[in-house]
DRENDO-1510 file (C-alpha; in Angstrom, 1 decimal, always signed):
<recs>
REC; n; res; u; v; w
REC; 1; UNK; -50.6; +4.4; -46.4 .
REC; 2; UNK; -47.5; +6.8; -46.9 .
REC; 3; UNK; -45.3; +4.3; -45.9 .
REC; 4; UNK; -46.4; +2.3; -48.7 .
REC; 5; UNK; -46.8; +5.4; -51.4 .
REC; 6; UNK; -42.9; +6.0; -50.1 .
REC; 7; UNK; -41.2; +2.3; -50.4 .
REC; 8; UNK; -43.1; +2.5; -53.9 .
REC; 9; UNK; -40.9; +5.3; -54.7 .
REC; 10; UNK; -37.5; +4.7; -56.6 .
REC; 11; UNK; -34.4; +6.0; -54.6 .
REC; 12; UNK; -34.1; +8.4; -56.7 .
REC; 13; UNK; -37.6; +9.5; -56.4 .
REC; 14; UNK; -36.9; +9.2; -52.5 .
REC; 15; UNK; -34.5; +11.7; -52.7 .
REC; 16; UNK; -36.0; +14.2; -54.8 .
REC; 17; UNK; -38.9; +14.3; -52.4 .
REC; 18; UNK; -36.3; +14.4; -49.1 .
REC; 19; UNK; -34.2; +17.3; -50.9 .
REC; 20; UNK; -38.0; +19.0; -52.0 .
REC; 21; UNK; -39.5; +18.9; -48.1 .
REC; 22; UNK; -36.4; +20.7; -47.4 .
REC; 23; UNK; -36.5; +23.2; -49.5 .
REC; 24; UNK; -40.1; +24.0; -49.0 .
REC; 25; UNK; -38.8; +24.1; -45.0 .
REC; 26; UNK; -36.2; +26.7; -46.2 .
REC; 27; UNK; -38.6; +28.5; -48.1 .
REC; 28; UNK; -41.1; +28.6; -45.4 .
REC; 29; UNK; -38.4; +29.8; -42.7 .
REC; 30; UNK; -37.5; +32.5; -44.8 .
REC; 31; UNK; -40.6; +33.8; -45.9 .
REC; 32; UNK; -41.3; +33.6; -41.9 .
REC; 33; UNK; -38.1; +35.6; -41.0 .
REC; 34; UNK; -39.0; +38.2; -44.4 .
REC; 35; UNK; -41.8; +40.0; -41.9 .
REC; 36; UNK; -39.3; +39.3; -38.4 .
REC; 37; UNK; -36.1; +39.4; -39.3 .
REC; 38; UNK; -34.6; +38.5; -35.7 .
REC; 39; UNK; -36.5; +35.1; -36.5 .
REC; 40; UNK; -33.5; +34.5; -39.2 .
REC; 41; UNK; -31.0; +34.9; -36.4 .
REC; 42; UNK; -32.9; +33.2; -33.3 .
REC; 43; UNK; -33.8; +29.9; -34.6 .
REC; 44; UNK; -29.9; +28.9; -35.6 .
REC; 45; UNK; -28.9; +30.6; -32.4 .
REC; 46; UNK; -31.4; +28.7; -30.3 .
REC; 47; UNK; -30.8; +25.8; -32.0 .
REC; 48; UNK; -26.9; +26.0; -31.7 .
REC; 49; UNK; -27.3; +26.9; -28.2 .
REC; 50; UNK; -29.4; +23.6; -27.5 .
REC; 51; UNK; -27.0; +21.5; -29.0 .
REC; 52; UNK; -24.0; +22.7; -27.2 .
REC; 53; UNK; -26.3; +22.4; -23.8 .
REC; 54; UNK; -26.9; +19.1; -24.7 .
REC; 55; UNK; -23.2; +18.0; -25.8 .
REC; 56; UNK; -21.9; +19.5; -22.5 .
REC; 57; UNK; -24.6; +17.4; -20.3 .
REC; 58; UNK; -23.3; +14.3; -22.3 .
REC; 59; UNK; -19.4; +14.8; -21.9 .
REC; 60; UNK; -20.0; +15.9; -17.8 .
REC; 61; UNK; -22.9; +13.1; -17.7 .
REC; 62; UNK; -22.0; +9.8; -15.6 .
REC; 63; UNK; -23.3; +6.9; -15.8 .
REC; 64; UNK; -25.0; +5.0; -12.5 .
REC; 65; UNK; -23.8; +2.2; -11.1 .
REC; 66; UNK; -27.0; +1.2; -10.2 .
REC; 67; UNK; -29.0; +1.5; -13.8 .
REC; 68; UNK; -29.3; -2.0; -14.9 .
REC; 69; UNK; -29.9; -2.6; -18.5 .
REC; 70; UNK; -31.7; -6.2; -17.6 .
REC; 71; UNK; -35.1; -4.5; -17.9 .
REC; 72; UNK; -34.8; -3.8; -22.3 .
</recs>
């Protein structure tokens, strides 16, 4: 059902409603962090700090010999 309300959609209208969700996101995270204001700070922080865990597991990361991609 939304799949077919959203390939109905125009690509313009497509991306008015993709740049409109995240706003409303934005607006929503601020008006969160408005009453906690360490909120503002901790999600990007947290968020940063994730994606540097998970770029340093990638780069160290080796691959089995054993994993066999037969299986896909």
């Amino acid at each position: 059902m939304m799949r077919e309300f959203f390939d109905d959609l125009t690509s313009r209208e497509q991306r008015v409603l993709g740049w409109s969700a995240v706003a409303v996101a934005a607006a929503l995270w601020l008006a969160t962090a408005w009453t906690d204001p360490w909120l503002l700070l901790g999600v990007p922080l947290a968020g940063g700090a994730f994606a540097a865990f998970v770029m340093r597991n990638r780069r160290f990361a080796t691959p089995d010999a054993g994993d066999d991609d037969d299986w896909l």
